[in-house]
C-alpha positions as CSV (number, residue, x, y, z in Angstrom):
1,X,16.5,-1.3,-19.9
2,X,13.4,-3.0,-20.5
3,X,10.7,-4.1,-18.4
4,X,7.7,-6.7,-18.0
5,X,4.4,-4.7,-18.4
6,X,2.6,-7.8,-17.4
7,X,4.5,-7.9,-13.8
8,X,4.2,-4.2,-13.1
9,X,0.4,-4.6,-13.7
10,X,0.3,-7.6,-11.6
11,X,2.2,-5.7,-8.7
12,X,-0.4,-2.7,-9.2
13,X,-2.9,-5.2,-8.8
14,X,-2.4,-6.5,-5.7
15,X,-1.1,-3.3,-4.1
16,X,-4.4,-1.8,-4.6
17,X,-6.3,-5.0,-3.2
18,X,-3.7,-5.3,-0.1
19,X,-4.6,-1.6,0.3
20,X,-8.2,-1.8,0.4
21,X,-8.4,-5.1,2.4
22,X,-5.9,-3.5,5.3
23,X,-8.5,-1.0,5.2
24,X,-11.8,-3.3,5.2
25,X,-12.7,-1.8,2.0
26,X,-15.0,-3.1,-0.5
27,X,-13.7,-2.7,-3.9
28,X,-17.1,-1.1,-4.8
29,X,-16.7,1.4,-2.0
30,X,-13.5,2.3,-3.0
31,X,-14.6,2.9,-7.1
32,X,-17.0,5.0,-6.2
33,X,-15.6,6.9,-3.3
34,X,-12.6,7.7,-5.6
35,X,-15.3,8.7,-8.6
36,X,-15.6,5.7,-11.1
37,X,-18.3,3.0,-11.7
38,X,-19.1,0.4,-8.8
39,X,-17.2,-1.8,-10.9
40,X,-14.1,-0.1,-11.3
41,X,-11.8,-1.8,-8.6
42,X,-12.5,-4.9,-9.2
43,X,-12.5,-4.5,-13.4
44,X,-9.0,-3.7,-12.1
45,X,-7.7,-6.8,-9.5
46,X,-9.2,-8.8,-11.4
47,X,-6.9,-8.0,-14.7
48,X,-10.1,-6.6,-17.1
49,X,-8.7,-3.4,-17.1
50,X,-5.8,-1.4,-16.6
51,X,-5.5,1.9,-14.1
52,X,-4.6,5.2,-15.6
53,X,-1.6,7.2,-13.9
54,X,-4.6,10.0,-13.0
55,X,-6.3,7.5,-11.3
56,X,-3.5,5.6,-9.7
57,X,-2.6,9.3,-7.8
58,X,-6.0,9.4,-6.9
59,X,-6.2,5.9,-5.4
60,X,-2.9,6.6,-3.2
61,X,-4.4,10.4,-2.3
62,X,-7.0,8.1,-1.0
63,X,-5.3,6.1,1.0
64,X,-2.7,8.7,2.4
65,X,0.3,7.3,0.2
66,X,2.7,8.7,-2.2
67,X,3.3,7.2,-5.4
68,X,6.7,6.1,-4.1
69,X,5.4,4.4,-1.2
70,X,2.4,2.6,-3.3
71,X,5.6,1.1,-5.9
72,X,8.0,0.1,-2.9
73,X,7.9,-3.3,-3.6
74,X,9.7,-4.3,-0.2
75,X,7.1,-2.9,2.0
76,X,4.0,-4.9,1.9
77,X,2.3,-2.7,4.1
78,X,2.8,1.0,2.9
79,X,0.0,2.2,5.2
80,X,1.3,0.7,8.2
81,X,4.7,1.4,7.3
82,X,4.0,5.0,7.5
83,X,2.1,5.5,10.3
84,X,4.5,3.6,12.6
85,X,7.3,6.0,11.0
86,X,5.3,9.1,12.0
87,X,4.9,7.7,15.6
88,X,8.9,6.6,15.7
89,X,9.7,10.6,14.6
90,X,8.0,11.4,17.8
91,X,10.3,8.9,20.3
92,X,13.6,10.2,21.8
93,X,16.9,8.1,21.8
94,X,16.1,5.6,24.2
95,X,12.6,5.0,23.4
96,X,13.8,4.5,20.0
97,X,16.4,1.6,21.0
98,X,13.4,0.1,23.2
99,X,11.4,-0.4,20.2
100,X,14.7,-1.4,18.4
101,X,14.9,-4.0,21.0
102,X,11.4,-5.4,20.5
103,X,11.7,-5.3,17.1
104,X,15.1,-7.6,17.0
105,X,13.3,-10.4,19.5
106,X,10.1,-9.7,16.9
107,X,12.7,-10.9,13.9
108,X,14.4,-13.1,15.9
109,X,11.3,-15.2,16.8
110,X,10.6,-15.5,13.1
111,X,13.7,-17.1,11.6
């Protein structure tokens, strides 16, 4: 089974700018918080270079997310995503069918 380099380097892409901009991080900040060149980040979003695996664990060490969660293309927020998990964890039954609720007239609202 094959697949398109080009769209997986895309998708890395933008995962690591959504990452850094839900966290008001400049890309500078992030390259050399994570040990490269000020340039690094942005050599990368903007398609002049390519991130090595090494590197790519580092960037999700930095922002608190596995690998899995950084490539699950059908959450756009991974960051958010698990944080409202760990809160959920800590609800019981009811509270959980509360949010539930909200969540359903959030959905609801959008179609």
């Amino acid at each position: 089974m094959g697949y398109d380099k080009d769209m997986i380097h895309e998708f890395i892409r933008k995962r690591i700018a959504n990452l850094r901009l839900a966290q008001n991080i400049s890309a500078r900040k992030l390259s050399v918080e994570i040990g490269q060149n000020q340039n690094y980040i942005a050599h990368i979003e903007n398609g002049q270079s390519n991130v090595s695996i090494e590197n790519l664990e580092v960037i999700c060490d930095y922002f608190g997310i596995s690998p899995a969660d950084f490539f699950d293309d059908k959450t756009e927020y991974p960051l958010q995503y698990r944080e409202l998990i760990e809160k959920l964890n800590k609800l019981d039954a009811l509270e959980l069918e509360t949010v539930m609720n909200f969540v359903n007239i959030l959905i609801k609202d959008k179609k």
